[in-house]
C-alpha positions as CSV (number, residue, x, y, z in Angstrom):
1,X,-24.6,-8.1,-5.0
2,X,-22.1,-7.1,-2.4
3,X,-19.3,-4.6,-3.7
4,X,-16.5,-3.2,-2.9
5,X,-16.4,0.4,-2.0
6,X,-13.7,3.3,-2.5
7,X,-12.9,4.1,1.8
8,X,-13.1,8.0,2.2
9,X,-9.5,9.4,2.6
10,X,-9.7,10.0,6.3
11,X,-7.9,13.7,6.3
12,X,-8.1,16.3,3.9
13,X,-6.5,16.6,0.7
14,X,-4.0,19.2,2.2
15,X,-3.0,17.3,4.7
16,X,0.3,15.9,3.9
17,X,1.5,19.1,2.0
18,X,4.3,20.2,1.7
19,X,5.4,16.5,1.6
20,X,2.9,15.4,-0.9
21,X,0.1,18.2,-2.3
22,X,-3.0,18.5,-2.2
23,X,-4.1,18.3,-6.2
24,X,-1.8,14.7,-6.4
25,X,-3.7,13.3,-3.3
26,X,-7.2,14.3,-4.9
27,X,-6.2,12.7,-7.7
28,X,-4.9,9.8,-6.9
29,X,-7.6,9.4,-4.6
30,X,-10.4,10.0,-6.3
31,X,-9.3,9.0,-9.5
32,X,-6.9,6.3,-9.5
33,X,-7.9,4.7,-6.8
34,X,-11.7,5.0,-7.8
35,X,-10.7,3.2,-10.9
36,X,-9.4,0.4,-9.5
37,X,-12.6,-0.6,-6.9
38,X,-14.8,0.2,-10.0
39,X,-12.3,-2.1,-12.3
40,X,-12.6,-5.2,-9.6
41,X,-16.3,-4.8,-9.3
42,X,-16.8,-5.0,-12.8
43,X,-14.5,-8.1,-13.2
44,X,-16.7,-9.6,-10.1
45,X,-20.0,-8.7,-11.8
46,X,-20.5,-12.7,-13.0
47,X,-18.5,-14.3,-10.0
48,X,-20.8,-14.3,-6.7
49,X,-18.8,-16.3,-4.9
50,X,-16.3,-14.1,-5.4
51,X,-17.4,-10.9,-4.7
52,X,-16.8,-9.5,-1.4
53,X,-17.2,-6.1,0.5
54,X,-14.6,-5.9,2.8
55,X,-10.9,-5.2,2.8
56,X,-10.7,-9.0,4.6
57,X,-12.6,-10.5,1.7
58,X,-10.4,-8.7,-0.8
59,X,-7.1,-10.2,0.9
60,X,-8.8,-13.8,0.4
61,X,-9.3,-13.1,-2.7
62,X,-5.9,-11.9,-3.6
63,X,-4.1,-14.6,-1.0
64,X,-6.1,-17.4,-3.5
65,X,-6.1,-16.0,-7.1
66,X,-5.7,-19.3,-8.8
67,X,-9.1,-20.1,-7.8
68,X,-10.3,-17.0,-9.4
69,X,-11.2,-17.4,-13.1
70,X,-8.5,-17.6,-15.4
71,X,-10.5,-15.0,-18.1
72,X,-10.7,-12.3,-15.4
73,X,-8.0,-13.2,-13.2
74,X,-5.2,-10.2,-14.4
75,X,-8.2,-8.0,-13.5
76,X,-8.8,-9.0,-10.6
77,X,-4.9,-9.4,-9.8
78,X,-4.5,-5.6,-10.8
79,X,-7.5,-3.7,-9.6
80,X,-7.7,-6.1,-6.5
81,X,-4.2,-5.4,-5.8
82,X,-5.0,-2.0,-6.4
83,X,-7.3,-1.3,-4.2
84,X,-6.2,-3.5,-1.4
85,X,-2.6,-1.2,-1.2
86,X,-4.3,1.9,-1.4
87,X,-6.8,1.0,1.5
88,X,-3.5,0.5,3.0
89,X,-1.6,3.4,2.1
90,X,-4.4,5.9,3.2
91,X,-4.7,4.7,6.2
92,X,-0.4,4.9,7.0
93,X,0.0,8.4,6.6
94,X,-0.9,10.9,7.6
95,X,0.7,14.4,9.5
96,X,2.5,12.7,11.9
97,X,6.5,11.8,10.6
98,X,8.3,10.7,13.7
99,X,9.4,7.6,14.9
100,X,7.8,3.9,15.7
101,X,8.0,3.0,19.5
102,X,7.1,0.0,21.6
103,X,7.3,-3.4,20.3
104,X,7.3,-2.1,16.7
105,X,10.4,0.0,17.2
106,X,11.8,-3.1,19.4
107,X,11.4,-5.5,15.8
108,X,13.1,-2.7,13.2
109,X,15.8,-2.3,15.5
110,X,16.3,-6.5,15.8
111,X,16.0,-6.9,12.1
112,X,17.3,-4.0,10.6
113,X,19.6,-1.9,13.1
114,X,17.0,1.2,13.6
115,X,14.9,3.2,11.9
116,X,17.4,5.0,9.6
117,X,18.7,1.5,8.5
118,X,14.8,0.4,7.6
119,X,13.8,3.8,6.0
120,X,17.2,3.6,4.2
121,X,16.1,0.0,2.7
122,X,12.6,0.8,2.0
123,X,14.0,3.8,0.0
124,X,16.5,2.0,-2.0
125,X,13.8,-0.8,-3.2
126,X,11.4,1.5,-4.2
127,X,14.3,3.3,-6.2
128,X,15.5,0.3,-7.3
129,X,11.9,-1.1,-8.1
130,X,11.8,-0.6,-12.4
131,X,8.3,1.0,-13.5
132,X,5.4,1.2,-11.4
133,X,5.2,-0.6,-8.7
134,X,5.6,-0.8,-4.3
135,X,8.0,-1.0,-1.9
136,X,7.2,-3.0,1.1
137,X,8.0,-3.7,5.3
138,X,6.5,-7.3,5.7
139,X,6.2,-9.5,7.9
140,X,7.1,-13.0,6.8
141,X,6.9,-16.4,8.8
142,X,7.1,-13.9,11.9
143,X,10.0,-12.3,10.4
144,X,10.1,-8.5,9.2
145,X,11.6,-7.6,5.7
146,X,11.7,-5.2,3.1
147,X,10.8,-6.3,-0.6
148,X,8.9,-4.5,-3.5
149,X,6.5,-5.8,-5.8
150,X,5.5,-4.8,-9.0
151,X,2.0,-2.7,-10.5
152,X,-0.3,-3.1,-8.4
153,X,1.3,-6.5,-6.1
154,X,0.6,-7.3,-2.6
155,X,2.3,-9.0,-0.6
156,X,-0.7,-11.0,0.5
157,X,-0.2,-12.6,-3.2
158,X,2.5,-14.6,-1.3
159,X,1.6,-15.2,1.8
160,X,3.4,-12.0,3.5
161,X,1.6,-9.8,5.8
162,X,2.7,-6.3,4.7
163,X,3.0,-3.1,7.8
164,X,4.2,-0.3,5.6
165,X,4.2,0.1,2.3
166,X,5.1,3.3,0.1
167,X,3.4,3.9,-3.6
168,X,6.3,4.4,-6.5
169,X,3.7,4.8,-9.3
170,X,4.2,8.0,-11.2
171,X,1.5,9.4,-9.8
172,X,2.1,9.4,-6.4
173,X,4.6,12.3,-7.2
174,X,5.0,13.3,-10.3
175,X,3.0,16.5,-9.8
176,X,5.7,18.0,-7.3
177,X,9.0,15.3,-8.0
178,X,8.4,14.7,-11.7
179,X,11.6,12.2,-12.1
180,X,12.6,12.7,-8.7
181,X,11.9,9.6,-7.4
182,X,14.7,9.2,-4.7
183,X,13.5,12.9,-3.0
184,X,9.6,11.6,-2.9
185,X,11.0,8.5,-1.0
186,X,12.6,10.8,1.0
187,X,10.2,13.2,2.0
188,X,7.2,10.9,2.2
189,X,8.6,9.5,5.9
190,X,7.3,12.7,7.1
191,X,3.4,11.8,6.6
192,X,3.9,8.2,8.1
193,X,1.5,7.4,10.7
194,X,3.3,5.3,13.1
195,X,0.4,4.5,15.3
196,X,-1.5,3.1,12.1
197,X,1.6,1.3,11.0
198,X,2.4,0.0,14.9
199,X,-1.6,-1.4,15.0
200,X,-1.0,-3.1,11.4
201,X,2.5,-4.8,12.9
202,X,0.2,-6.1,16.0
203,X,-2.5,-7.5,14.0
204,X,0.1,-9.1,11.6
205,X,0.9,-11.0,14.9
């Protein structure tokens, strides 16, 4: 049966300290993330024409969960979710920091004044957001906001196309920021990989 599959992390473990270290990347790489594609294959086991391989069959999936089974559809909900924001995430940072330019920096500074205005947001929603959960840049009805979602949400759930978003699960940080929250947020704008987040913004399109 097709399944889905946990995407290598495409730069080494180190490669975001001293922003985010090595040991919580490995971790929540190969661990938590692991769990979740193993989880969402094991809810699928019974479902074939649900199961799917690729990150595009995973956001019809997750854009459409009432048609999946009522008995497994929390799992799927969770570790779909799961593994669908992680993809995401991985593939957003990386060593880079800086700013967005072209028609991506030309949107932030329509909607939201500039950068510092749209980091500033996305930082006080993922504060804001109570237990686990995300905090998002979307794009919805060809419109960019900023919103969170909790556990393991996407915005694909309701229709919203999401460019950025920035993991406020414990362990994303707790290793280095332990209740520290608000300095995580902070620091993780360093790793963002504009390019990947400027491609994501033009597909959404």
């Amino acid at each position: 049966m097709p399944e889905f599959t946990l995407p290598p992390l495409p730069y080494a473990f180190d490669a975001l300290e001293p922003h985010i270290d090595a040991r919580t990347m490995e971790i929540h790489h190969d661990k938590h993330h692991a769990t979740y594609v193993t989880n969402l294959n094991a809810a699928l086991k019974d479902q074939p024409a649900l199961q799917g391989s690729s990150i595009e069959d995973l956001e019809k999936l997750l854009s459409n969960l009432s048609a999946v089974p009522e008995a497994i559809r929390t799992a799927v909900r969770n570790n779909g979710g799961g593994h669908l924001n992680h993809t995401m995430f991985w593939e957003i940072m990386g060593s880079n920091g800086g700013s967005p330019s072209g028609a991506l920096a030309d949107a932030i500074n329509a909607a939201f004044g500039g950068q510092e205005q749209l980091q500033a947001a996305i930082n006080d929603a993922g504060a804001k957001r109570f237990g686990s959960g995300w905090s998002w840049l979307v794009l919805d009805g060809g419109q960019l906001k900023v919103l969170s979602t909790a556990n393991q949400d996407s915005p694909v759930m309701d229709g919203q196309k999401p460019i950025l978003g920035v993991d406020v699960w414990e362990h994303a940080y707790y290793l280095n920021y332990q209740n520290r929250r608000p300095d995580y947020l902070k620091a993780w704008w360093n790793t963002v990989n504009w390019s990947a987040v400027a491609q994501r913004f033009d597909a959404a399109k």
